[in-house]
C-alpha positions in Angstrom: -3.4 15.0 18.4 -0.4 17.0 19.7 3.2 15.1 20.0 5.8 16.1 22.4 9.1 15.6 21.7 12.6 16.3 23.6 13.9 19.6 21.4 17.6 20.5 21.8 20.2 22.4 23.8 22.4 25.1 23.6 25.8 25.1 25.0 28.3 27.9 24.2 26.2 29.6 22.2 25.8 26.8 20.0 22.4 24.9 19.3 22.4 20.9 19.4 20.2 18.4 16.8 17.0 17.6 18.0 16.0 15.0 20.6 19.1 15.7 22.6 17.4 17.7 25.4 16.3 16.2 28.6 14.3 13.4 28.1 10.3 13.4 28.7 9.3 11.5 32.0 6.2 10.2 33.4 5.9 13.0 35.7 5.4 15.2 32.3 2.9 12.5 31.1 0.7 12.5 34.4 0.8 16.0 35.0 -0.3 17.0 31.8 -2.6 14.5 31.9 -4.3 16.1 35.6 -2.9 19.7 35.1 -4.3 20.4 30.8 -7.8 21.0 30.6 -9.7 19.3 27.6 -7.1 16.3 27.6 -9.1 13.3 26.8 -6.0 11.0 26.8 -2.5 10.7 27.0 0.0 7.8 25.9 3.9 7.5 26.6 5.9 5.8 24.4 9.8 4.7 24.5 10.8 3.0 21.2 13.9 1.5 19.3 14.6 -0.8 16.3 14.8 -4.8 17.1 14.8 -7.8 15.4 12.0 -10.3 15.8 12.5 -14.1 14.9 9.9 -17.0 14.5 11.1 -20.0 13.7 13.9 -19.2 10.5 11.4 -15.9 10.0 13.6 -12.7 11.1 12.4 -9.4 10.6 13.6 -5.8 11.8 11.0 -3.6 13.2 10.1 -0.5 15.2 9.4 -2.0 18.4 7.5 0.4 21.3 6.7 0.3 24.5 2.9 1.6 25.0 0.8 2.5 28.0 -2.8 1.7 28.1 -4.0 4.9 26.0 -1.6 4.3 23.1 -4.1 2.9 20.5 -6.9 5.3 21.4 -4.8 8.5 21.1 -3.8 6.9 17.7 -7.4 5.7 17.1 -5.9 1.9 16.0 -8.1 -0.9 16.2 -6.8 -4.5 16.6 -7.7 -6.5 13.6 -7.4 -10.3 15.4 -6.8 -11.0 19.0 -7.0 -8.3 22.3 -5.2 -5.4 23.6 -3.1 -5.7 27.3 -4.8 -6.4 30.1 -4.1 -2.9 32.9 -1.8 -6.5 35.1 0.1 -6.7 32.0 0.9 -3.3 31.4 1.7 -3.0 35.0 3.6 -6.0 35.1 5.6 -5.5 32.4 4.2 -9.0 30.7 6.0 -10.3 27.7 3.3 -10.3 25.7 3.0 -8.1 21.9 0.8 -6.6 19.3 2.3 -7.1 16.1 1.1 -4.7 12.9 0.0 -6.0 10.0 3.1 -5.6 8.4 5.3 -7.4 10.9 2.7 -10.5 11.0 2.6 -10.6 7.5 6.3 -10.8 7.5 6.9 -13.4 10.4 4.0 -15.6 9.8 3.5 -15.6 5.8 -0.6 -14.8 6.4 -0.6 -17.4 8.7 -2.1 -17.4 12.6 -0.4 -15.6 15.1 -2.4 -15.2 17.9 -0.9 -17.7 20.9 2.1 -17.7 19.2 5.6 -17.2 20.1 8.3 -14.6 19.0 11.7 -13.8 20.3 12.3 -9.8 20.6 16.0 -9.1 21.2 16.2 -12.7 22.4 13.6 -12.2 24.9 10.5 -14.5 24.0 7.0 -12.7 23.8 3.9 -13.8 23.2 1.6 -12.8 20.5 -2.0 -11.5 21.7 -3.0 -9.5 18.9 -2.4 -8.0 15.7 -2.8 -4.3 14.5 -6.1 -3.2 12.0 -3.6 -2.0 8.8 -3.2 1.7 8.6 -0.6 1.8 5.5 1.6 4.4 5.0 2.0 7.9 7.3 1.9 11.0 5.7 6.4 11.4 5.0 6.1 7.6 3.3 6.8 5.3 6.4 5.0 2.0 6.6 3.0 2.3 9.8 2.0 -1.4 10.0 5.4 -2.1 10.2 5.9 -2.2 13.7 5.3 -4.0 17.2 4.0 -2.8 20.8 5.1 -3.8 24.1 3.9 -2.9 27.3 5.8 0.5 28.5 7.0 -1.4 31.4 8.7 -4.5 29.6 9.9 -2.1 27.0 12.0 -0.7 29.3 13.3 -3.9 31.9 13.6 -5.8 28.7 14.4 -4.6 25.4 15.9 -0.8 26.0 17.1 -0.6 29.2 20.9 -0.3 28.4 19.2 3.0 26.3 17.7 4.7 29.3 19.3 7.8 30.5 16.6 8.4 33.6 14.4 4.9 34.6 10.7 6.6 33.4 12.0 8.3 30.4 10.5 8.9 27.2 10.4 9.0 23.7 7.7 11.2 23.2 4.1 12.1 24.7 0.9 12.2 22.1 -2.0 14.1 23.5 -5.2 13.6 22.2 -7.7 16.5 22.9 -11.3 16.3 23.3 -12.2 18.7 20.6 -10.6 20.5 17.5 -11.2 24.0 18.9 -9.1 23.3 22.2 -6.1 22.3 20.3 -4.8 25.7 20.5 -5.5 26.3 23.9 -4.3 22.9 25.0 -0.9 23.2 23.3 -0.4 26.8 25.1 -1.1 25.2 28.5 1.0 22.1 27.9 4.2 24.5 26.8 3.5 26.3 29.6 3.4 23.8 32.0 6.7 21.9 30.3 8.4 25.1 30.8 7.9 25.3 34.2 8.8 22.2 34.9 11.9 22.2 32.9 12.9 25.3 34.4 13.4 26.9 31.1 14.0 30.6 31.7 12.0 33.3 30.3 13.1 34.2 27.0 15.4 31.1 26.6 14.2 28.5 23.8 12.6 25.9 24.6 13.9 22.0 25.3 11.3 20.6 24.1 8.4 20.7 20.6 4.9 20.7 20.8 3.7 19.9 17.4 0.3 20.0 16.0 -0.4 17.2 14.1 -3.5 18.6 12.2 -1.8 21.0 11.3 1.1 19.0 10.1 -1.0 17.5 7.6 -2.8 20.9 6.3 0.9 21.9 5.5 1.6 18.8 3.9 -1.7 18.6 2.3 -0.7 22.2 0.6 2.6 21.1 -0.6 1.4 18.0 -2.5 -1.5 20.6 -3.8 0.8 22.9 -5.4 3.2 19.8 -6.5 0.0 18.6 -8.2 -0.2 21.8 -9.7 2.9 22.0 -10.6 3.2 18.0 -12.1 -0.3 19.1 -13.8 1.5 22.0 -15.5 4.4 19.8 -16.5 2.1 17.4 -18.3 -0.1 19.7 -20.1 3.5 21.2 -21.2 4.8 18.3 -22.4 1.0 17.8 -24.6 1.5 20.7 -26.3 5.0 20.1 -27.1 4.2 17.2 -28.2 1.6 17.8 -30.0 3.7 20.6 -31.9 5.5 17.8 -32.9 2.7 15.6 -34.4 1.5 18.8 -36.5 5.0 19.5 -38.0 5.2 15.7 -39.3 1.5 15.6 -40.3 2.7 19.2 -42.3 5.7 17.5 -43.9 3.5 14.2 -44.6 0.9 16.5 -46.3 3.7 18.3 -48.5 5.1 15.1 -49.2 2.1 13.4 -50.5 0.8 16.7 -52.7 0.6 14.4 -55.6 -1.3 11.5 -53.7 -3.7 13.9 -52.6 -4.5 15.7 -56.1 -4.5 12.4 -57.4 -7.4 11.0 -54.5 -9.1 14.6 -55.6 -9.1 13.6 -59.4 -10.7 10.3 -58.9 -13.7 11.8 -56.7 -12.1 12.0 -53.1 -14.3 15.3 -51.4 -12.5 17.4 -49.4 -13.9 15.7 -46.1 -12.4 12.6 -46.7 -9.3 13.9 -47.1 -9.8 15.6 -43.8 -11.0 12.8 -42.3 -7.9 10.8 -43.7 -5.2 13.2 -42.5 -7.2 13.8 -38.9 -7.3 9.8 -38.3 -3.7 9.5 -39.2 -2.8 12.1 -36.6 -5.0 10.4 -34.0 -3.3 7.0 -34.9 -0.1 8.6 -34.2 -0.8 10.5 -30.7 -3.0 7.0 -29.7 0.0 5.2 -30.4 2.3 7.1 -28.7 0.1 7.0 -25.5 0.0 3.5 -25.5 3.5 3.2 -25.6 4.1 5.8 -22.9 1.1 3.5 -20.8 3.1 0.4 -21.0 6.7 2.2 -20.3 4.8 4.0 -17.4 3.5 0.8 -16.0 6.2 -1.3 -16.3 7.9 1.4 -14.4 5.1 1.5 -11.8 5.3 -2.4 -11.9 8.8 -2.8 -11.4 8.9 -0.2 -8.6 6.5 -1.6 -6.7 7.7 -5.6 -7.1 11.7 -4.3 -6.3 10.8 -1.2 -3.8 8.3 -3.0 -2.4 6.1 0.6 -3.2 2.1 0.2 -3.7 0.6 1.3 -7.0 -2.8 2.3 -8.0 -3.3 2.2 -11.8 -7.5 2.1 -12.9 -8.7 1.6 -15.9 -10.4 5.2 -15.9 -7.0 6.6 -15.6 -6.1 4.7 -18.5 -9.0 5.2 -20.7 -8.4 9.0 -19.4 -5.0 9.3 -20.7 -5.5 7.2 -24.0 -8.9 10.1 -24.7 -6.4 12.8 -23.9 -3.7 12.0 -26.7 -6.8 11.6 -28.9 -7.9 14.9 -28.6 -4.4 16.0 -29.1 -4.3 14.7 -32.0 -7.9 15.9 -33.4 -6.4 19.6 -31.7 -3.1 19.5 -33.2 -3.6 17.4 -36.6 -6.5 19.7 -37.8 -4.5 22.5 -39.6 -2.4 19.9 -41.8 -5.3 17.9 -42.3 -7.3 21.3 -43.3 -4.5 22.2 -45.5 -4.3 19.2 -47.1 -8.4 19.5 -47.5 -8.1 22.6 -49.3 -5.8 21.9 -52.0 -6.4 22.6 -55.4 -6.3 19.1 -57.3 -5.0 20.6 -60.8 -1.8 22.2 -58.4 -1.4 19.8 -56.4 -0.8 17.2 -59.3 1.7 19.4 -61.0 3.7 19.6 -57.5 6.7 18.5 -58.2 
């Protein structure tokens, strides 16, 4: 999918924030829609933040105004209920699509098809509600939202917000295969350009972005964060487990006696391996349950006040609870060795 979006303008040799270039128009929807090869479908959108109330329900969404390709170029099923009829779209019906956020939200679970919501103070009917897609790929809840027909979007909700009568907010392309997507965005920035009237050499006042390849960079950044969180963990093991063997070292010099004494009455060297190697596993075990429950709680807490999901298996937790294990077994085997190998006769004269 490629998304285009207004870009900025320059004006006295200085560059303006982005969106604040010409609006889109239908006329750049339908002629890149007859004028781009390999297009498979095109969809407008103009969009804007509105409250929604049912009954004492009110909720603040992202509320746009779709033509009829909207949920194919975004591949979004509906879950309960239809899509708009081609009279209501033309018509500009007041009819809406909630997502499953926004239902959720208004109607506590309950049915929502056939019933009636106020957008802006401008009553709408529900006729369907969104399949849930979760969250995008920067964090934003995409269920949370609610379409319109293009038309009643803009006679209705955002007309005060209109600069030109068929503006837009931005245009998503879908093209019919991956290995046009190059040649496709070429042709639609060439054709923008020209009818713009961007000059040649001038920056453009508009943004073609590739949304595949939006995600391959994003996808590469959480990689190397991985690496790097990965690398931050196995730091903090070691350091840690540094830690065990200095107190299991101190525990073994402070117990000399005990241990020459075990040695006296027939303990082998193996069991006091054994002994010293369970104590440090007790230790790190411990210490990773602790850090589960702290780390949970967290996670639990975050996702009851942020309203943030959480995924927490049992694997990971068996995972991480193995892991200080074999820290301890790692870094508890020298002390526990050392203790092993004492002489009993020295050890009980230790003082």
């Amino acid at each position: 999918v490629l998304v285009v979006m207004p870009g900025s303008f320059t004006s006295g040799g200085r560059r303006a924030g982005e969106g604040t270039a010409v609006s889109l128009s239908e006329g750049d929807l339908a002629a890149i829609r007859t004028k781009v090869q390999s297009v498979a479908a095109v969809a407008g959108t103009v969009s804007g933040s509105a409250p929604v109330v049912v009954g004492n329900a009110n909720w603040t969404t992202s509320v746009n105004g779709v033509n009829e390709d909207f949920l194919e170029v975004r591949d979004w099923p509906i879950a309960d209920g239809r899509t708009f009829t081609d009279a209501e779209l033309r018509s500009g019906a007041k009819v809406v699509i909630l997502g499953a956020t926004t239902a959720r939200e208004l109607f506590a679970g309950g049915p929502s098809i056939g019933e009636q919501v106020r957008i802006k103070n401008v009553p709408f009917t529900v006729i369907g509600v969104l399949t849930a897609k979760g969250q995008s790929g920067w964090g934003s809840d995409q269920d949370d939202t609610a379409l319109v027909p293009i038309n009643t979007a803009r006679r209705r909700l955002f007309g005060a917000e209109q600069t030109v009568p068929d503006n837009l907010r931005s245009i998503m392309v879908e093209v019919a295969s991956a290995e046009a997507m190059s040649d496709a965005q070429e042709e639609i920035e060439t054709l923008l350009r020209e009818r713009r009237h961007v000059r040649s050499g001038g920056p453009d006042d508009f943004q073609v972005r590739n949304m595949a390849e939006f995600i391959r960079a994003r996808s590469e950044t959480q990689s190397i964060l991985s690496v790097l969180l990965g690398a931050t963990a196995a730091i903090s093991l070691i350091v840690g487990g540094i830690g065990i063997m200095n107190i299991m070292l101190v525990s073994v010099t402070e117990r000399t006696k005990e241990i020459g004494l075990r040695m006296a009455v027939g303990a082998r060297r193996k069991d006091i391996l054994s002994q010293f190697l369970i104590e440090a596993v007790t230790l790190c075990v411990t210490g990773g349950l602790i850090g589960l429950l702290i780390g949970g709680g967290a996670a639990l807490a975050m996702s009851i006040w942020g309203e943030w999901p959480i995924a927490l298996s049992p694997s990971l937790v068996l995972i991480a609870l193995l892991s200080a294990g074999l820290v301890g077994v790692f870094f508890g085997y020298y002390p526990a060795r050392r203790a092993s190998m004492m002489n009993p006769i020295d050890a009980l004269r230790y003082e």
